[in-house]
PDB file of N, CA, C and O in Angstrom:
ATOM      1  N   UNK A   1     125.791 112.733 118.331  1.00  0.00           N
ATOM      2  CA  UNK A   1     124.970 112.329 117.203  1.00  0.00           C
ATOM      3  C   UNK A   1     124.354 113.579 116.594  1.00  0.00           C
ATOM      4  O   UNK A   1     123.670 114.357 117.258  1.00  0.00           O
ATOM      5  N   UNK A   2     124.738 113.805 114.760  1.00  0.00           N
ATOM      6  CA  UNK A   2     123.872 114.613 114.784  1.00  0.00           C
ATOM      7  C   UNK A   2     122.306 114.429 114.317  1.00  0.00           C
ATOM      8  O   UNK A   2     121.789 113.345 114.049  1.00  0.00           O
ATOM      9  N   UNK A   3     121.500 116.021 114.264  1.00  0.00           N
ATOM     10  CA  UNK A   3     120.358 115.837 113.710  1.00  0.00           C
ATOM     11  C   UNK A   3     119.841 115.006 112.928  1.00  0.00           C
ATOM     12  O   UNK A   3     118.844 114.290 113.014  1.00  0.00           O
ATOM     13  N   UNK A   4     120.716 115.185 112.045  1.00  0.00           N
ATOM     14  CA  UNK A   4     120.110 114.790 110.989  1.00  0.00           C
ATOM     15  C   UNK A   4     119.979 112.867 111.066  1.00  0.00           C
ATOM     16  O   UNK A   4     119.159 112.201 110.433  1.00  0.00           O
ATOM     17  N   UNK A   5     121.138 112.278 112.112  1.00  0.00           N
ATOM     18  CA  UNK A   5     121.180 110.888 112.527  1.00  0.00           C
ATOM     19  C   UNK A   5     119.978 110.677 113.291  1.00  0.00           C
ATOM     20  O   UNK A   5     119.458 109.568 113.174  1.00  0.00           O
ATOM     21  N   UNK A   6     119.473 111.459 113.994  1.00  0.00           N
ATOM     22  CA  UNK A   6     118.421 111.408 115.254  1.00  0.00           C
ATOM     23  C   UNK A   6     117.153 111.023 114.315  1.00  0.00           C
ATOM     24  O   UNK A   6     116.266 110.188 114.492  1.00  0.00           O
ATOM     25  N   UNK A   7     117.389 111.933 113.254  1.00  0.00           N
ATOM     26  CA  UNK A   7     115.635 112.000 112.677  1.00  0.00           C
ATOM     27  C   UNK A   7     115.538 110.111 112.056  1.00  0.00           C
ATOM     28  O   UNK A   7     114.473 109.964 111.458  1.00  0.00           O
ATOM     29  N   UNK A   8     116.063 109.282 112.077  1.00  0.00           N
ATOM     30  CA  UNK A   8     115.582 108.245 111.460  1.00  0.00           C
ATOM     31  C   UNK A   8     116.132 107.064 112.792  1.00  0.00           C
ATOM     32  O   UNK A   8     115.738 105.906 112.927  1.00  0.00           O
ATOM     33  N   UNK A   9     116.780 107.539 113.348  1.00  0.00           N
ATOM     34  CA  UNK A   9     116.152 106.669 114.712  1.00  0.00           C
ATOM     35  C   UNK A   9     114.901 106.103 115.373  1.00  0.00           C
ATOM     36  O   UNK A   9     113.958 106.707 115.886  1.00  0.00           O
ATOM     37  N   UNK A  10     115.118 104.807 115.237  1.00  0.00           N
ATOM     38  CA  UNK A  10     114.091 104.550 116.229  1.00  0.00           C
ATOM     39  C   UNK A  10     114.249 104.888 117.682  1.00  0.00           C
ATOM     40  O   UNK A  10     115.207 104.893 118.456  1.00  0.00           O
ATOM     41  N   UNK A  11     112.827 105.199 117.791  1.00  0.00           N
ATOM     42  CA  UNK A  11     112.517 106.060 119.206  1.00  0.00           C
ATOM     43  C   UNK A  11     113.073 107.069 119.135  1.00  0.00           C
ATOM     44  O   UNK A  11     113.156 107.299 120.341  1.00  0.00           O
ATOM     45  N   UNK A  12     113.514 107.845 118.694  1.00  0.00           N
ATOM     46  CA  UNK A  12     113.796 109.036 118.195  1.00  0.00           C
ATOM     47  C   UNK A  12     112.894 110.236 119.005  1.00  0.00           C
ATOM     48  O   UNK A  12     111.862 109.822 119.534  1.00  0.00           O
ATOM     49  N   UNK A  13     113.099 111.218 119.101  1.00  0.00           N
ATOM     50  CA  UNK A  13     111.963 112.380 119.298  1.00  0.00           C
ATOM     51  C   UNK A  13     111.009 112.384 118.063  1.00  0.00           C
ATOM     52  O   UNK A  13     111.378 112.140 116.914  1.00  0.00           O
ATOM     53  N   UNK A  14     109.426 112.767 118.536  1.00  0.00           N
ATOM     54  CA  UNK A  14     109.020 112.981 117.390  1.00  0.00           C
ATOM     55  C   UNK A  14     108.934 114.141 116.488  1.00  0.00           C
ATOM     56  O   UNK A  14     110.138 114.353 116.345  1.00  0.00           O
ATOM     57  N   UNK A  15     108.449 114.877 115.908  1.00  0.00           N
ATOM     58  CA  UNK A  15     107.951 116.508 115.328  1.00  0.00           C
ATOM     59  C   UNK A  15     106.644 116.308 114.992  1.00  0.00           C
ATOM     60  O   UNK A  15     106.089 115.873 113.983  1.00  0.00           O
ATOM     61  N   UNK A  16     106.281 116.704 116.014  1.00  0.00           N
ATOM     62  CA  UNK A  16     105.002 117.109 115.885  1.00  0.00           C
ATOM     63  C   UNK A  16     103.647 116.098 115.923  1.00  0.00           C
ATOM     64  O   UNK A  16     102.591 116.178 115.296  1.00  0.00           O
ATOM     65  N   UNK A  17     104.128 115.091 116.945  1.00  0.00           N
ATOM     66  CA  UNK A  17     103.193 113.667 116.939  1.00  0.00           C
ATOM     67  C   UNK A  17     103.110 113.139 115.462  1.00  0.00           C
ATOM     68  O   UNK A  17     101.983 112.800 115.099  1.00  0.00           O
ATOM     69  N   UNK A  18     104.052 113.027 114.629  1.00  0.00           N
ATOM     70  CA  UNK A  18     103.703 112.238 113.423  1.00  0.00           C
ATOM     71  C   UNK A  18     104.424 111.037 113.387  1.00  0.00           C
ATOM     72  O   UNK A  18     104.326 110.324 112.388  1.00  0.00           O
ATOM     73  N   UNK A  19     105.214 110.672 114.435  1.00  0.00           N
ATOM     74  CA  UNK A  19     105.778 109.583 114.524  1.00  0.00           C
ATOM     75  C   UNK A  19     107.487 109.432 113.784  1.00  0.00           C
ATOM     76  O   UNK A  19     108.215 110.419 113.887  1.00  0.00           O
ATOM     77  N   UNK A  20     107.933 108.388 113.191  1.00  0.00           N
ATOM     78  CA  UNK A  20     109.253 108.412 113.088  1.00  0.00           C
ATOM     79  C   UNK A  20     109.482 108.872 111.651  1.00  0.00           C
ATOM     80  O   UNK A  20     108.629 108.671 110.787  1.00  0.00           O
ATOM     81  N   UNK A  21     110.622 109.483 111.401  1.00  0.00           N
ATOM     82  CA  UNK A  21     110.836 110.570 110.180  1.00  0.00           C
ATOM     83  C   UNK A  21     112.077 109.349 109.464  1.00  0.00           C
ATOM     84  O   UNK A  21     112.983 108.790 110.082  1.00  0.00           O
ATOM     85  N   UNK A  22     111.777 109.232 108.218  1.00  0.00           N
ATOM     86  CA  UNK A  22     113.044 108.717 107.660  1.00  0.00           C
ATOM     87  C   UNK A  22     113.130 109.423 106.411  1.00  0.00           C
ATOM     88  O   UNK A  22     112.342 110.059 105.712  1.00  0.00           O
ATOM     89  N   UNK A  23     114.518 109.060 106.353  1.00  0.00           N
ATOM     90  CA  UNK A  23     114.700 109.840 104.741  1.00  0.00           C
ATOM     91  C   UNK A  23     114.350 108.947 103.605  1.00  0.00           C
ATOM     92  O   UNK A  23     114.122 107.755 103.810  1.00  0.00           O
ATOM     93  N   UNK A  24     114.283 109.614 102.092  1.00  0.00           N
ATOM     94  CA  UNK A  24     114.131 108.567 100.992  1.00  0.00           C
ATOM     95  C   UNK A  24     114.854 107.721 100.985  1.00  0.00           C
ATOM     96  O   UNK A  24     114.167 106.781 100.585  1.00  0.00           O
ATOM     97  N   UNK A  25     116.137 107.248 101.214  1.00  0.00           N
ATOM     98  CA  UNK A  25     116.583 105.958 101.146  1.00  0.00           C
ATOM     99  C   UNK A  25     116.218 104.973 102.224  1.00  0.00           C
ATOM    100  O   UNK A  25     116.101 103.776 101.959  1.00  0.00           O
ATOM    101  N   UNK A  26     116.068 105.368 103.217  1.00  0.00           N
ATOM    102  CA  UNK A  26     115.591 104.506 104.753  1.00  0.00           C
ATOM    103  C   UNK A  26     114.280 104.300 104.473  1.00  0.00           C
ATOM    104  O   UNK A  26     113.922 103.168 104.799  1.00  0.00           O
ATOM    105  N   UNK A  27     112.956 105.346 103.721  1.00  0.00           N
ATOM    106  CA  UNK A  27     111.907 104.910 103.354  1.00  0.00           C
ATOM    107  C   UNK A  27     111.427 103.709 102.242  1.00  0.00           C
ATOM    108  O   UNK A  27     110.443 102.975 102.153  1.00  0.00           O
ATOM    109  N   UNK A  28     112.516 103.894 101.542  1.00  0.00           N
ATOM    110  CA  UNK A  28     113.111 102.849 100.186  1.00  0.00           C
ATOM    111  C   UNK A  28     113.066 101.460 100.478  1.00  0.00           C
ATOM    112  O   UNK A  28     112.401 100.522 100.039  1.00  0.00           O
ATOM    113  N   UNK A  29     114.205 101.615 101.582  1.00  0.00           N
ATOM    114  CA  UNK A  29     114.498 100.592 102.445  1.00  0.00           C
ATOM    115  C   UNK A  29     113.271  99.522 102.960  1.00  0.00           C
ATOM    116  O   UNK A  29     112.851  98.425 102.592  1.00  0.00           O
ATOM    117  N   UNK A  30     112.955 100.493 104.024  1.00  0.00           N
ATOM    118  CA  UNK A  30     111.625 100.043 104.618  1.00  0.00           C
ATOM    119  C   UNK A  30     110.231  99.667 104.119  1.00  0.00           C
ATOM    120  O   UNK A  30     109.322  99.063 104.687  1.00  0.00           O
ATOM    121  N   UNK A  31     110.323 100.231 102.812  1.00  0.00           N
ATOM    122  CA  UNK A  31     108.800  99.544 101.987  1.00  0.00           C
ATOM    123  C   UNK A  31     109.380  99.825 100.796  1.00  0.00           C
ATOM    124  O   UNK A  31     109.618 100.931 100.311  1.00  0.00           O
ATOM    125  N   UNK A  32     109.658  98.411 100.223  1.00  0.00           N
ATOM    126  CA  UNK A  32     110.139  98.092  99.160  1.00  0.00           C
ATOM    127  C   UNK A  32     109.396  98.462  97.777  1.00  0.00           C
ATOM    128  O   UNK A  32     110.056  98.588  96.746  1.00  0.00           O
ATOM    129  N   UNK A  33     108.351  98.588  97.790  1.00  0.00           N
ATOM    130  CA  UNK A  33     107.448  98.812  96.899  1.00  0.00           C
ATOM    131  C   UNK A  33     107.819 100.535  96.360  1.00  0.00           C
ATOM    132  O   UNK A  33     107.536 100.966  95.241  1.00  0.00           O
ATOM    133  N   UNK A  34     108.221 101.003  97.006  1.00  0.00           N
ATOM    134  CA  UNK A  34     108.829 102.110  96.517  1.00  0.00           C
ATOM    135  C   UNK A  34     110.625 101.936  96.542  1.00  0.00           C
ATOM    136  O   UNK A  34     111.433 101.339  97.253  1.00  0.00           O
ATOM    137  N   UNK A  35     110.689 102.873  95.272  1.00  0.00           N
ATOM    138  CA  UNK A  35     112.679 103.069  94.820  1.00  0.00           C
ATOM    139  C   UNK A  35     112.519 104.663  95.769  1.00  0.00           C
ATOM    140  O   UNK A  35     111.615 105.371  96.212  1.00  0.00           O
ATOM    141  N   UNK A  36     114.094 104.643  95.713  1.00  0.00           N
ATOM    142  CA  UNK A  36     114.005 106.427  96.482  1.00  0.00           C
ATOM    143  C   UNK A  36     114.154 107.292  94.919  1.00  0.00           C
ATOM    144  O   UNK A  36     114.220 108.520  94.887  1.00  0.00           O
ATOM    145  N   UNK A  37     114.181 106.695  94.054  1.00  0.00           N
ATOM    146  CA  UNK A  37     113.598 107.740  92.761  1.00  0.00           C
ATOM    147  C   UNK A  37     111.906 107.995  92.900  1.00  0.00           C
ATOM    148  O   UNK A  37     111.161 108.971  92.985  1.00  0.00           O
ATOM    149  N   UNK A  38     111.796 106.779  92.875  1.00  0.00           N
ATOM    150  CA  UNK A  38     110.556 107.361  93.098  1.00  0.00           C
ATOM    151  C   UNK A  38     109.544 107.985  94.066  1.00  0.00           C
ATOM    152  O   UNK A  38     108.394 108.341  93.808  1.00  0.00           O
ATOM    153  N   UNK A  39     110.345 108.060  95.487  1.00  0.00           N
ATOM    154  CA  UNK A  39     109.832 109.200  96.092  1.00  0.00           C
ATOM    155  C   UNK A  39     110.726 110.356  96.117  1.00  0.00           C
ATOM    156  O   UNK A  39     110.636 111.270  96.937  1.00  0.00           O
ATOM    157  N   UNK A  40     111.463 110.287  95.323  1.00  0.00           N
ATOM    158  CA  UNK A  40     111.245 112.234  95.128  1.00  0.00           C
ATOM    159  C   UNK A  40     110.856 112.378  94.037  1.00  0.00           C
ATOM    160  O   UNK A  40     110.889 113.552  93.669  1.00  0.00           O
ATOM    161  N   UNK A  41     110.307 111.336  92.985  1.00  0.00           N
ATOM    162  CA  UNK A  41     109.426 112.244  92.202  1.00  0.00           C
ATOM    163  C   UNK A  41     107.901 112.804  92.713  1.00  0.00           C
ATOM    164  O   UNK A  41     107.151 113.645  92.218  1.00  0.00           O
ATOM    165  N   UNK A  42     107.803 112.092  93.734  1.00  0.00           N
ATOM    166  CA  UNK A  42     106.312 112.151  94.508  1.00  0.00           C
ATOM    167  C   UNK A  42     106.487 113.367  95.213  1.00  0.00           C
ATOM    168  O   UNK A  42     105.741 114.340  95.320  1.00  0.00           O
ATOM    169  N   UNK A  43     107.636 113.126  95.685  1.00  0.00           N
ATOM    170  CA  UNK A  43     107.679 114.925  96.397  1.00  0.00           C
ATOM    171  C   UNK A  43     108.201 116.395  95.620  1.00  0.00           C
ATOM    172  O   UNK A  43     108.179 117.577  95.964  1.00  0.00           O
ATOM    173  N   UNK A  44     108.634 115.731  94.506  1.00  0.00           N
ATOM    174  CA  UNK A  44     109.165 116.650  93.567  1.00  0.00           C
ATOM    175  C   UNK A  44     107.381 117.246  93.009  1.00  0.00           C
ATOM    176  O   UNK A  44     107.237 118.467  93.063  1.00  0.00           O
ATOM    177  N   UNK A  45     106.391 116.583  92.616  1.00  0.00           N
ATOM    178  CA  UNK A  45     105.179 116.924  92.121  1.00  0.00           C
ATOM    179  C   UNK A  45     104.254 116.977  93.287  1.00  0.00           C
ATOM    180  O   UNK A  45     103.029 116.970  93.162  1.00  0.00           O
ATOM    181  N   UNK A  46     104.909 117.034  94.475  1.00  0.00           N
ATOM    182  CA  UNK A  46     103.758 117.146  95.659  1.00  0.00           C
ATOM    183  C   UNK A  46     102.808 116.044  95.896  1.00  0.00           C
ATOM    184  O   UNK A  46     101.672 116.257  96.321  1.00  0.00           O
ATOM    185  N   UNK A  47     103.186 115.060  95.669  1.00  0.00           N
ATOM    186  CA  UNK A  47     101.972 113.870  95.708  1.00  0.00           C
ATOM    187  C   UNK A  47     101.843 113.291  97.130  1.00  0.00           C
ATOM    188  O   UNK A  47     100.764 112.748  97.370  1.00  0.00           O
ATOM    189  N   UNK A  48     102.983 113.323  98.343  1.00  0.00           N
ATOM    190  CA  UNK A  48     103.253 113.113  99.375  1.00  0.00           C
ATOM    191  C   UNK A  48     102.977 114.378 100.253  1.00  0.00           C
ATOM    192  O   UNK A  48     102.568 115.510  99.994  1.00  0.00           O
ATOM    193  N   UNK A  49     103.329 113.793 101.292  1.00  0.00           N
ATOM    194  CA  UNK A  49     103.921 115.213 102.505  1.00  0.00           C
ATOM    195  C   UNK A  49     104.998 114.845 102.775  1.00  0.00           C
ATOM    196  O   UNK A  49     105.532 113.738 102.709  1.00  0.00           O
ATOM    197  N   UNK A  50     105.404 116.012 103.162  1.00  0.00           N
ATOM    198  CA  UNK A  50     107.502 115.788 103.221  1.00  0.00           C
ATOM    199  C   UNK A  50     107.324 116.749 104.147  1.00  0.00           C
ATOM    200  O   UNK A  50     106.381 117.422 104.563  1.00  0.00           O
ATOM    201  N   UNK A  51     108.514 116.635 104.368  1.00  0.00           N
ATOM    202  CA  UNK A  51     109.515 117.962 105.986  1.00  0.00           C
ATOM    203  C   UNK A  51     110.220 118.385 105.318  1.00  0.00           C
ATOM    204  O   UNK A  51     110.616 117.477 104.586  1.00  0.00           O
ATOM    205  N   UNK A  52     110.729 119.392 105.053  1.00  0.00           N
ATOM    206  CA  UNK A  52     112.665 119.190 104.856  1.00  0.00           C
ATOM    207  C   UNK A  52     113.059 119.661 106.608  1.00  0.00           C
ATOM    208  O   UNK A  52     112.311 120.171 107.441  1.00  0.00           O
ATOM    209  N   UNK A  53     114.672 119.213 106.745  1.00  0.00           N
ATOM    210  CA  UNK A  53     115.465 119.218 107.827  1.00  0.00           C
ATOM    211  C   UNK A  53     117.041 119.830 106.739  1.00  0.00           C
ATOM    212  O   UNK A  53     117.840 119.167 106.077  1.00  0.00           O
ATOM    213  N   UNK A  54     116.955 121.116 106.949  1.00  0.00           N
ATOM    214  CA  UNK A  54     117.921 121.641 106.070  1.00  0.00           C
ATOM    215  C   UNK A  54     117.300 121.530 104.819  1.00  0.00           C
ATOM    216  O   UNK A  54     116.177 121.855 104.434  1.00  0.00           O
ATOM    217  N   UNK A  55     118.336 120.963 104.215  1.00  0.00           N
ATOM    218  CA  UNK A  55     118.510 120.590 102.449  1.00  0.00           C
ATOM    219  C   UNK A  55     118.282 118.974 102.722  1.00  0.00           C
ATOM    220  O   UNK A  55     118.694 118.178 101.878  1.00  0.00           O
ATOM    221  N   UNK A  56     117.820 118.649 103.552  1.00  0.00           N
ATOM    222  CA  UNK A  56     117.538 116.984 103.403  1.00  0.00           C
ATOM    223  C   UNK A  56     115.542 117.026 103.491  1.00  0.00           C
ATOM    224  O   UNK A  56     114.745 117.874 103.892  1.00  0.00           O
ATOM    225  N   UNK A  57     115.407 115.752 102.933  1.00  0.00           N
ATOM    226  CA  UNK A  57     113.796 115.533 102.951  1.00  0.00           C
ATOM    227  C   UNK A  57     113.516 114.628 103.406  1.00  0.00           C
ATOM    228  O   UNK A  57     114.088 113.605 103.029  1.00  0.00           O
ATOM    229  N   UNK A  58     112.448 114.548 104.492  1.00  0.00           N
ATOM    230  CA  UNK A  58     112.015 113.548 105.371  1.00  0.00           C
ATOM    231  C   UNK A  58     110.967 113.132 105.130  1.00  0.00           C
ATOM    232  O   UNK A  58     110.083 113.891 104.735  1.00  0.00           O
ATOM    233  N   UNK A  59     110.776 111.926 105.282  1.00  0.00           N
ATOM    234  CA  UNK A  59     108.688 111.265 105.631  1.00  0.00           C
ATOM    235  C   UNK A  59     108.252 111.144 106.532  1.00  0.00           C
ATOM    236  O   UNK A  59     109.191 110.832 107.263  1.00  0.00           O
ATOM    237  N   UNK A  60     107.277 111.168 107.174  1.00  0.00           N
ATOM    238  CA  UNK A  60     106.993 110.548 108.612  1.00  0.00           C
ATOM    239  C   UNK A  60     106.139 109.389 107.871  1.00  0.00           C
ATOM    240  O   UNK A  60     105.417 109.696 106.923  1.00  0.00           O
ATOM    241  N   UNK A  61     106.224 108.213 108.266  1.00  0.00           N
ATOM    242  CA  UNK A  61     105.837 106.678 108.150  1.00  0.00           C
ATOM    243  C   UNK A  61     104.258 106.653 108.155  1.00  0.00           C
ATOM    244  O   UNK A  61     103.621 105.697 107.712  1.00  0.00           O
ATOM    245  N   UNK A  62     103.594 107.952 108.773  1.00  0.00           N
ATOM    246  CA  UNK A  62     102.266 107.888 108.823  1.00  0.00           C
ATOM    247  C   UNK A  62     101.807 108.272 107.439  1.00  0.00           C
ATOM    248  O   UNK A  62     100.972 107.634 106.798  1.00  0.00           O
ATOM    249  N   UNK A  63     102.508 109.526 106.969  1.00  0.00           N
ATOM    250  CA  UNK A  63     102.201 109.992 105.228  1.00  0.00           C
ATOM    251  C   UNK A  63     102.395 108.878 104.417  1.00  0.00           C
ATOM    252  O   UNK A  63     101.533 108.541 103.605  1.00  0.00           O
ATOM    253  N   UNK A  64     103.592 108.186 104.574  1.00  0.00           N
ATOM    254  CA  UNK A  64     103.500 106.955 103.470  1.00  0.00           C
ATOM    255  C   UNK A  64     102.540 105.824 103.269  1.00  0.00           C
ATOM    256  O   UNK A  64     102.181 105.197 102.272  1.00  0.00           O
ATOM    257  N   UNK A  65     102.214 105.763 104.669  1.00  0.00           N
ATOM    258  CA  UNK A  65     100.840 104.459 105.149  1.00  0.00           C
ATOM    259  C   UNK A  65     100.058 105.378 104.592  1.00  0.00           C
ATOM    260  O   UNK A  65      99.683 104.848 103.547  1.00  0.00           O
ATOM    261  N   UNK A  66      99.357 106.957 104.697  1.00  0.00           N
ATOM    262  CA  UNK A  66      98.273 107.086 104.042  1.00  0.00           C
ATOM    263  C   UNK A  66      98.508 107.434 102.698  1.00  0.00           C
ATOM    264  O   UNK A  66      97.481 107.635 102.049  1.00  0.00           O
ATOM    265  N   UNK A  67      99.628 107.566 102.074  1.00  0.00           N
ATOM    266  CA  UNK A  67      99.655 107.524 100.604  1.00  0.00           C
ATOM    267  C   UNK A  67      99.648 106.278 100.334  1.00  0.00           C
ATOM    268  O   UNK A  67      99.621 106.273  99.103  1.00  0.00           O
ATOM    269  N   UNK A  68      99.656 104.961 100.763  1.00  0.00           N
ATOM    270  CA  UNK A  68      99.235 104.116 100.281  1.00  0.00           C
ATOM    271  C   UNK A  68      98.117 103.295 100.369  1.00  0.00           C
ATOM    272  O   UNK A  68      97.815 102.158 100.008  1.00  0.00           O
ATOM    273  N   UNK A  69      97.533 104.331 101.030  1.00  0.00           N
ATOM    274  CA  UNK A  69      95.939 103.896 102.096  1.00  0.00           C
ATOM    275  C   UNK A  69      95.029 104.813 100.829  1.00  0.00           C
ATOM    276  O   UNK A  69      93.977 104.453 100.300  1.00  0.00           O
ATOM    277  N   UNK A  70      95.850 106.143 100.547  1.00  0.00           N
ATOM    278  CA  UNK A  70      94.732 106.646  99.701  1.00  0.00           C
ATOM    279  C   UNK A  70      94.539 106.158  98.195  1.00  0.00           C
ATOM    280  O   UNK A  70      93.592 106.423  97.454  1.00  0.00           O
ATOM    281  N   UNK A  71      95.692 105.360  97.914  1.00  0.00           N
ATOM    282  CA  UNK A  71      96.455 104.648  96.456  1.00  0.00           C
ATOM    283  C   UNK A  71      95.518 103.522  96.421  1.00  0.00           C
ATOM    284  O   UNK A  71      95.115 103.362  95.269  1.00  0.00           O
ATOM    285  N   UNK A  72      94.839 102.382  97.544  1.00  0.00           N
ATOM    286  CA  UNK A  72      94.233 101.391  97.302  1.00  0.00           C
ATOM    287  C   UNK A  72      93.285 101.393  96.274  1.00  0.00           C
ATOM    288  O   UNK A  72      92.634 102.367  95.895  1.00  0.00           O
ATOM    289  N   UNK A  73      93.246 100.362  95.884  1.00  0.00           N
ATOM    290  CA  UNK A  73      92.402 100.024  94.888  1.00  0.00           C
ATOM    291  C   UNK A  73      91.329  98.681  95.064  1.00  0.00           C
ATOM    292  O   UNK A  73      91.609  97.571  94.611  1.00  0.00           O
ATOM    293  N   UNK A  74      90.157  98.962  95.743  1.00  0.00           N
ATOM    294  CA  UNK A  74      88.788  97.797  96.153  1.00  0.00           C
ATOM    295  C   UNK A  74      88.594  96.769  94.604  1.00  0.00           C
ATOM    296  O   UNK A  74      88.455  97.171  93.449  1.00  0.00           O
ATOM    297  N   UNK A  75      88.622  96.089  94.854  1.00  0.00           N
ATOM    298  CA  UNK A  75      87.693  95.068  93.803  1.00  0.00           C
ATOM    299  C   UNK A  75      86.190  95.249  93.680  1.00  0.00           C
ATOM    300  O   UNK A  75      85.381  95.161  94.604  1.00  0.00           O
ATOM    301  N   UNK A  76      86.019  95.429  92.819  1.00  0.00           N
ATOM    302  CA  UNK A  76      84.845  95.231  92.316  1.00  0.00           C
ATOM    303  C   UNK A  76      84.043  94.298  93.522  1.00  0.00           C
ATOM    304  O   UNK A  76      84.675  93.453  94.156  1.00  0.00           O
ATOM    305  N   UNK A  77      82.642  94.537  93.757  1.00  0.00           N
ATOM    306  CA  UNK A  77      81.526  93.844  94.166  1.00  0.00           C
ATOM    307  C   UNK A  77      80.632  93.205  93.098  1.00  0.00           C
ATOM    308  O   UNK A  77      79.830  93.928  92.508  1.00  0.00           O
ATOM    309  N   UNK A  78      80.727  91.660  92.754  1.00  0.00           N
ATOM    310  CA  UNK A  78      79.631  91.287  91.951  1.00  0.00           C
ATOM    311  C   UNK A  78      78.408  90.731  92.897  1.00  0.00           C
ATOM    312  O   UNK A  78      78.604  90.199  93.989  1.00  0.00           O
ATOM    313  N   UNK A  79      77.365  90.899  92.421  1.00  0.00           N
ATOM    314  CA  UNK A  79      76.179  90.883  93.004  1.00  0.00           C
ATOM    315  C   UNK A  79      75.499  89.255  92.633  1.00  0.00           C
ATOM    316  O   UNK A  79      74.885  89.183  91.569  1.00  0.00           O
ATOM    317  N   UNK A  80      75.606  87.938  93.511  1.00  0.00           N
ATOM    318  CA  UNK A  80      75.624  86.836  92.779  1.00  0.00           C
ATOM    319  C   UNK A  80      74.056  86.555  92.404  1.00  0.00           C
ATOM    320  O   UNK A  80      73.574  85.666  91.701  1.00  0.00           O
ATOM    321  N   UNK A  81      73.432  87.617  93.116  1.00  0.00           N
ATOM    322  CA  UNK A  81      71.571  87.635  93.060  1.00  0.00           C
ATOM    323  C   UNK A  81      71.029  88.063  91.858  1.00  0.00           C
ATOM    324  O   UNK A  81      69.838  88.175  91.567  1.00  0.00           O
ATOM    325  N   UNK A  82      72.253  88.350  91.018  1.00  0.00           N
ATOM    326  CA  UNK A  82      71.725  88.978  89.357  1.00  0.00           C
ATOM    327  C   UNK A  82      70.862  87.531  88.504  1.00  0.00           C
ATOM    328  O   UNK A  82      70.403  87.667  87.370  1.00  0.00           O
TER     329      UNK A  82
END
């Protein structure tokens, strides 16, 4: 198997305790809410964290949970005591 198969395995080795690495289409895959255009435009403008492995680009699943952890958007609090 090579590397580059290993990195999107589950249970896989990790790099660097960040957990499991997939590429833009396996990330695509896995949370639909994103196209794999549109994460490499995110990594094309740096809006993510990425790896590269060669000439390939990886996520670890934890960057995407907090790019979408930092993306939330709270509702408003109305105050019903007005």
């Amino acid at each position: 198997m090579t590397r580059k198969a290993q990195i999107g395995r589950a249970g896989g080795g990790s790099m660097h305790d960040r957990g499991q690495y997939l590429t833009l289409q396996q990330a695509a895959e896995r949370y639909p809410v994103f196209s794999s255009r549109f994460l490499r435009r995110l990594v094309q403008e740096r809006r993510i964290a990425f790896s590269r492995v060669g000439r390939s680009v990886v996520l670890a699943e934890e960057d995407i949970e907090e790019y979408l952890e930092s993306n939330r958007v709270e509702p408003p609090r109305w105050n019903a005591a007005s």
